[in-house]
GUVO-57537 format. One record per residue (C-alpha): x, y, z; residue number from 1; residue in one letter. Coordinates in Angstrom, 1 decimal. Layout:
BEGIN
X / Y / Z / NUM / a;
...
END
This chain:
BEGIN
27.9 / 8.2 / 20.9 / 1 / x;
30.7 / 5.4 / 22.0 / 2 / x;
30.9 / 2.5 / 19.6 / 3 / x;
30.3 / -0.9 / 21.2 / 4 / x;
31.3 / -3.1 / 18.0 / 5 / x;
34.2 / -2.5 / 15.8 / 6 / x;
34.7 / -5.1 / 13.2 / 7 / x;
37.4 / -4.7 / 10.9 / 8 / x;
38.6 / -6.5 / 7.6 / 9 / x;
37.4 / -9.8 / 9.1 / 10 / x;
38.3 / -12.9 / 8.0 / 11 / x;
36.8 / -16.7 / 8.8 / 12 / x;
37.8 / -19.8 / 6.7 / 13 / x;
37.5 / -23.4 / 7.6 / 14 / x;
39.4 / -26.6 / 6.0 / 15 / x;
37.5 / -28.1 / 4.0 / 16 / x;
40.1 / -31.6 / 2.6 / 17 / x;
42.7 / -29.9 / 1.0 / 18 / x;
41.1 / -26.0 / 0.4 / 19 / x;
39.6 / -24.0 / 2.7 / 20 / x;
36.4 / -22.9 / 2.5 / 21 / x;
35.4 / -18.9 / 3.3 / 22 / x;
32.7 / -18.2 / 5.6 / 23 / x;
33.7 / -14.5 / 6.2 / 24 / x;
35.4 / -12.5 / 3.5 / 25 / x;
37.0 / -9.2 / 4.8 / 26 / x;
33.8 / -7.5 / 7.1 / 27 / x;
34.2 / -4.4 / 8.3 / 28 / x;
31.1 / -2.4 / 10.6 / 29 / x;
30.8 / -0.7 / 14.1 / 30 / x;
27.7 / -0.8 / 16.5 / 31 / x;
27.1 / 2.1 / 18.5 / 32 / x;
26.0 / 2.4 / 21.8 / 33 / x;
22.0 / 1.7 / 22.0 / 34 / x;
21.8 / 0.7 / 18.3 / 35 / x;
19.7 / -2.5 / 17.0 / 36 / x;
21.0 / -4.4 / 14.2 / 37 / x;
19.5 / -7.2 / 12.1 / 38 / x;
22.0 / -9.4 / 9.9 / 39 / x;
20.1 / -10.7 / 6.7 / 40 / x;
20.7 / -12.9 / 4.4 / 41 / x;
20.2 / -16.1 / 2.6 / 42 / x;
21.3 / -19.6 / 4.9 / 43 / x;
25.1 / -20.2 / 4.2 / 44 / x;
25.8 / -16.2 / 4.0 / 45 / x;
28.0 / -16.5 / 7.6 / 46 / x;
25.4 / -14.7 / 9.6 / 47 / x;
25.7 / -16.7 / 12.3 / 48 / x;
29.8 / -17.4 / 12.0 / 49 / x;
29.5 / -13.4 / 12.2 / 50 / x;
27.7 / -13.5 / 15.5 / 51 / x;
29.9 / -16.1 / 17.5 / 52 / x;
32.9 / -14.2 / 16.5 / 53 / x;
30.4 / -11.0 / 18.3 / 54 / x;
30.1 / -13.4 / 20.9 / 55 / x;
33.8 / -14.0 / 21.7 / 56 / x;
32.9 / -17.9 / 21.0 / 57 / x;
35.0 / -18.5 / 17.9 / 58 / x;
38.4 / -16.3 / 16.3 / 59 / x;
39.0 / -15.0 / 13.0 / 60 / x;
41.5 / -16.4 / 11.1 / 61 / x;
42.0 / -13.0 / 10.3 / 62 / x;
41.2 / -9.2 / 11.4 / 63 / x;
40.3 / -7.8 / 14.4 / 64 / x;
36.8 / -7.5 / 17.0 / 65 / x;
36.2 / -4.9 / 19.3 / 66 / x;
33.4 / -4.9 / 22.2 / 67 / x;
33.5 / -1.7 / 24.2 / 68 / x;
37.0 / -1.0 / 23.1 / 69 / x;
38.6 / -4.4 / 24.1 / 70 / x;
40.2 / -6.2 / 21.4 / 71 / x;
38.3 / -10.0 / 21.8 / 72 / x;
39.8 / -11.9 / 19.5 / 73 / x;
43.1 / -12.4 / 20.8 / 74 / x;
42.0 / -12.9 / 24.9 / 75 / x;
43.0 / -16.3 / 26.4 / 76 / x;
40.3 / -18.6 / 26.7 / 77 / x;
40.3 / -18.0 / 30.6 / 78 / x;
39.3 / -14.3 / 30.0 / 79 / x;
37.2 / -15.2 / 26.7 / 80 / x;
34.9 / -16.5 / 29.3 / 81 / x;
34.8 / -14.4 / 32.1 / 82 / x;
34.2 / -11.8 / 28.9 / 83 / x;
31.8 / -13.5 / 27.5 / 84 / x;
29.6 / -14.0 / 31.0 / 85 / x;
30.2 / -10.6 / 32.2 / 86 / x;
29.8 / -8.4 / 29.0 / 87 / x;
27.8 / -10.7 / 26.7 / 88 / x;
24.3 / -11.8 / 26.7 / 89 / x;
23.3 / -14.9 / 23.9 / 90 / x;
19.8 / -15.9 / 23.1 / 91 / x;
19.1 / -18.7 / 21.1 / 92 / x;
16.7 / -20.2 / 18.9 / 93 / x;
16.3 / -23.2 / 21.2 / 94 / x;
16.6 / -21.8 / 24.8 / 95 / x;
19.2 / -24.2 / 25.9 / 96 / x;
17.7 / -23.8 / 29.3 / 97 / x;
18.7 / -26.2 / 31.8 / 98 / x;
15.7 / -28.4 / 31.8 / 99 / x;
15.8 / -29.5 / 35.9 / 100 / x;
15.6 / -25.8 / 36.9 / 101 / x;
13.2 / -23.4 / 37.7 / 102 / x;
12.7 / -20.1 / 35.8 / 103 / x;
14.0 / -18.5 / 38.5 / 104 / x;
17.3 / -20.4 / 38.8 / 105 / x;
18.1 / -20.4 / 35.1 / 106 / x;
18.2 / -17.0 / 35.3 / 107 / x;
20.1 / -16.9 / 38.4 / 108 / x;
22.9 / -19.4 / 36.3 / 109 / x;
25.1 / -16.5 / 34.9 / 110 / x;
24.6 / -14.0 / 38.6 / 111 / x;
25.8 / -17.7 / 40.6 / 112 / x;
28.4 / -17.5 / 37.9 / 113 / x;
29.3 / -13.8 / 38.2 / 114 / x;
29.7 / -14.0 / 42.7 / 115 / x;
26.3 / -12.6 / 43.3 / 116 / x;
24.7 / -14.7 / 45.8 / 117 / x;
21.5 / -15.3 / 48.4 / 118 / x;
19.2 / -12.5 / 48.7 / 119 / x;
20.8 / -10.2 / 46.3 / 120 / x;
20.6 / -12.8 / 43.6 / 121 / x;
17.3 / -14.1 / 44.0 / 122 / x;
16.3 / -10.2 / 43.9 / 123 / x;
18.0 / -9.9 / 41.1 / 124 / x;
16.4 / -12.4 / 38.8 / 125 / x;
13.2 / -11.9 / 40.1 / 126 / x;
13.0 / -8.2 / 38.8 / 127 / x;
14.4 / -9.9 / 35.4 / 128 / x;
11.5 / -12.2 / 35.2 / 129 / x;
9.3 / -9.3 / 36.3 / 130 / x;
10.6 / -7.3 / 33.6 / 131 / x;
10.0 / -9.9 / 30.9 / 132 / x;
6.4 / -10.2 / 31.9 / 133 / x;
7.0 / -14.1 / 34.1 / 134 / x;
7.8 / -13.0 / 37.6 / 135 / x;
4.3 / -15.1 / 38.4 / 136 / x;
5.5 / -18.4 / 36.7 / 137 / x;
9.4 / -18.1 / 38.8 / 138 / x;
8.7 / -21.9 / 40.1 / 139 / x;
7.8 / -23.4 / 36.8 / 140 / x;
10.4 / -25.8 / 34.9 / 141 / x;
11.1 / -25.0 / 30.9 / 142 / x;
8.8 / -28.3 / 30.3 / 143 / x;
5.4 / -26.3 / 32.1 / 144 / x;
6.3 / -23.5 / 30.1 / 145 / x;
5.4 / -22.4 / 26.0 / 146 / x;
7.6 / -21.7 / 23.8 / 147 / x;
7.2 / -18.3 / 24.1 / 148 / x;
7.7 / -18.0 / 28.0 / 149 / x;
11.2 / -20.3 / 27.5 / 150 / x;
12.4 / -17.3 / 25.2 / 151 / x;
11.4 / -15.0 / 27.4 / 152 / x;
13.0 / -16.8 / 30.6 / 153 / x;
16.4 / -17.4 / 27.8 / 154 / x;
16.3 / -12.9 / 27.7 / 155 / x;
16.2 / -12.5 / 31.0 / 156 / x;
19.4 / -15.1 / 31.9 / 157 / x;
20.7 / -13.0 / 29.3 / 158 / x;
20.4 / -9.8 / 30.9 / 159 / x;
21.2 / -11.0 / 34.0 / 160 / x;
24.4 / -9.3 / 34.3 / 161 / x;
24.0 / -6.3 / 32.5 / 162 / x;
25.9 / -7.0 / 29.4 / 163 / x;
27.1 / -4.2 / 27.2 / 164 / x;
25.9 / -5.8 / 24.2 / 165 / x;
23.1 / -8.5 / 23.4 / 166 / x;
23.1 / -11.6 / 20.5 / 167 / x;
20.7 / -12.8 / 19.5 / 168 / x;
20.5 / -15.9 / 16.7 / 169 / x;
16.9 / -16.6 / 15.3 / 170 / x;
15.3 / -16.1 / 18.4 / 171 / x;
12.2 / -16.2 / 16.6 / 172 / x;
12.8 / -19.4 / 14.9 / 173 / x;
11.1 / -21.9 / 17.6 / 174 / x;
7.7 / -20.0 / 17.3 / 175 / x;
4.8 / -18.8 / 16.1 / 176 / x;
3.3 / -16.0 / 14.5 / 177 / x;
1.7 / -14.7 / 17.7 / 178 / x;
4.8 / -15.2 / 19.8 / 179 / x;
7.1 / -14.5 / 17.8 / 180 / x;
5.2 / -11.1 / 17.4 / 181 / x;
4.9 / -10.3 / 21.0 / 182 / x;
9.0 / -11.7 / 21.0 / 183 / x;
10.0 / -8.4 / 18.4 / 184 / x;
7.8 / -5.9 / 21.0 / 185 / x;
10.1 / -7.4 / 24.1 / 186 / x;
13.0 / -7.0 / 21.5 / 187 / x;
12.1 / -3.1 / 20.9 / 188 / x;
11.5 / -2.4 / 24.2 / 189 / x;
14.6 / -3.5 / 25.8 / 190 / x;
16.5 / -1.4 / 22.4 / 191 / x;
14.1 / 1.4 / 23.9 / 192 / x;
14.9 / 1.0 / 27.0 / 193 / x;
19.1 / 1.6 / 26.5 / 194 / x;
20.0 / -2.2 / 25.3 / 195 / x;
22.5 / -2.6 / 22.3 / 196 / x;
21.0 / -5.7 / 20.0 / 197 / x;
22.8 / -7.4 / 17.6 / 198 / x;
19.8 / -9.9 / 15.9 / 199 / x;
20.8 / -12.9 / 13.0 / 200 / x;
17.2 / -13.6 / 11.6 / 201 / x;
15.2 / -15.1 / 8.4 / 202 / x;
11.9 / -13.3 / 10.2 / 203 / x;
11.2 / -10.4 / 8.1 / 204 / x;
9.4 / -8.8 / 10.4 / 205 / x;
11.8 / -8.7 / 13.2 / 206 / x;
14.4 / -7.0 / 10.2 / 207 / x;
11.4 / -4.4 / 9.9 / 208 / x;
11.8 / -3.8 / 14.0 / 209 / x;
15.4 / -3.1 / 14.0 / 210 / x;
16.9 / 0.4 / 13.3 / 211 / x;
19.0 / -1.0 / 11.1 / 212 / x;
19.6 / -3.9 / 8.8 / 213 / x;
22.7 / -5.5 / 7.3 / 214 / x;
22.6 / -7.5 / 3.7 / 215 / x;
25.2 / -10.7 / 4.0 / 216 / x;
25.7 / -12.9 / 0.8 / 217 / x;
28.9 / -15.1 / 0.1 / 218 / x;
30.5 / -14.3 / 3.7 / 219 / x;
30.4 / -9.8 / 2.5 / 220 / x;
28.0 / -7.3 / 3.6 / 221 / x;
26.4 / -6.3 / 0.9 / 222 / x;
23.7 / -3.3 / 2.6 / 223 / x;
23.5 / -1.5 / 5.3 / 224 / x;
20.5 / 0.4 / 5.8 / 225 / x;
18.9 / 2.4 / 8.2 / 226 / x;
15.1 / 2.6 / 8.5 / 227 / x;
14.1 / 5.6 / 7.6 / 228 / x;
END
């Protein structure tokens, strides 16, 4: 099985006056291929500093990342980018979708992005949108939709261009106990269905989904399980 993540001896501090301050203190872990992962822990841990150093958004101030076998953490900020578009997919807590769109073009965004364009791109999303149970509500802006259809419009820009690894940050966080349940079945399909998931969560019950969960307190890993 081909490893997508390789994290080793990873380091993150931040000034703080005259100290710095550790948010990451020496992880180590690898992902493989078709593996879903929940990151646990209390708020503060550096969960999420973990996941945009996944996400090719911040650097370490030391150690190194690997996605797919490409060392991220030293690319310019030129290929950061085109990295982070073409082999990354975020979703959020909040959506961040562009408000004056259609569900259909926010998930065209990253393909428009990428070179894909008329027929091909519209195709495309659509089947996107299909596959995340919206393909009917294409024309509607995020403001006509619920909380849960926004998430579920934020996935499908996500996968939009096939990333070799998705990150996901509290994408539970926004709703309720309903949505958010039918939000960890999408989850375990798309892991069923060949997506690697890397999830940062307080929702216990999205830990329960994954195959695996990892303990963070005081910037270290301090569990990793698998479910049994």
């Amino acid at each position: 099985m081909s490893t997508v993540v390789d994290v080793r001896d990873l380091v993150r501090d931040y000034p703080m006056g005259e100290e710095r301050v550790a948010a990451l203190r020496g992880v180590s872990f690898q992902v493989d291929a078709g593996d879903y992962v929940a990151i646990v822990g209390p708020s503060g841990c550096g969960k999420s500093t973990l996941l945009n150093l996944l996400g090719v958004i911040d650097r370490p101030t030391s150690g190194t990342v690997s996605i797919n076998g490409e060392r991220v953490e030293r690319l310019s900020d030129a290929r950061a980018t085109e990295f982070r578009l073409m082999r990354i997919g975020f979703v959020f807590q909040r959506f961040y979708l562009m408000q004056a769109l259609s569900a259909r073009e926010n998930v065209e965004l990253p393909l428009a992005e990428a070179g894909l364009v008329g027929a091909a791109r519209r195709a495309r999303a659509m089947a996107l949108l299909e596959y995340v149970g919206l393909a009917k509500r294409e024309r509607h802006r995020p403001s006509q939709l619920s909380g849960g259809e926004q998430q579920r419009v934020a996935i499908a820009r996500a996968l939009a261009n096939a990333p070799a690894l998705l990150l996901a940050d509290e994408p539970t966080g926004e709703l309720d106990a309903r949505t958010g349940r039918e939000m960890i079945a999408l989850f375990e399909r798309l892991n069923a269905d060949g997506t690697t998931i890397v999830v940062v969560t307080h929702d216990e019950d999205l830990a329960r989904a994954a195959k695996r969960v990892i303990h963070m307190r005081d910037g270290s890993i301090v569990g990793d399980e698998r479910a049994r």
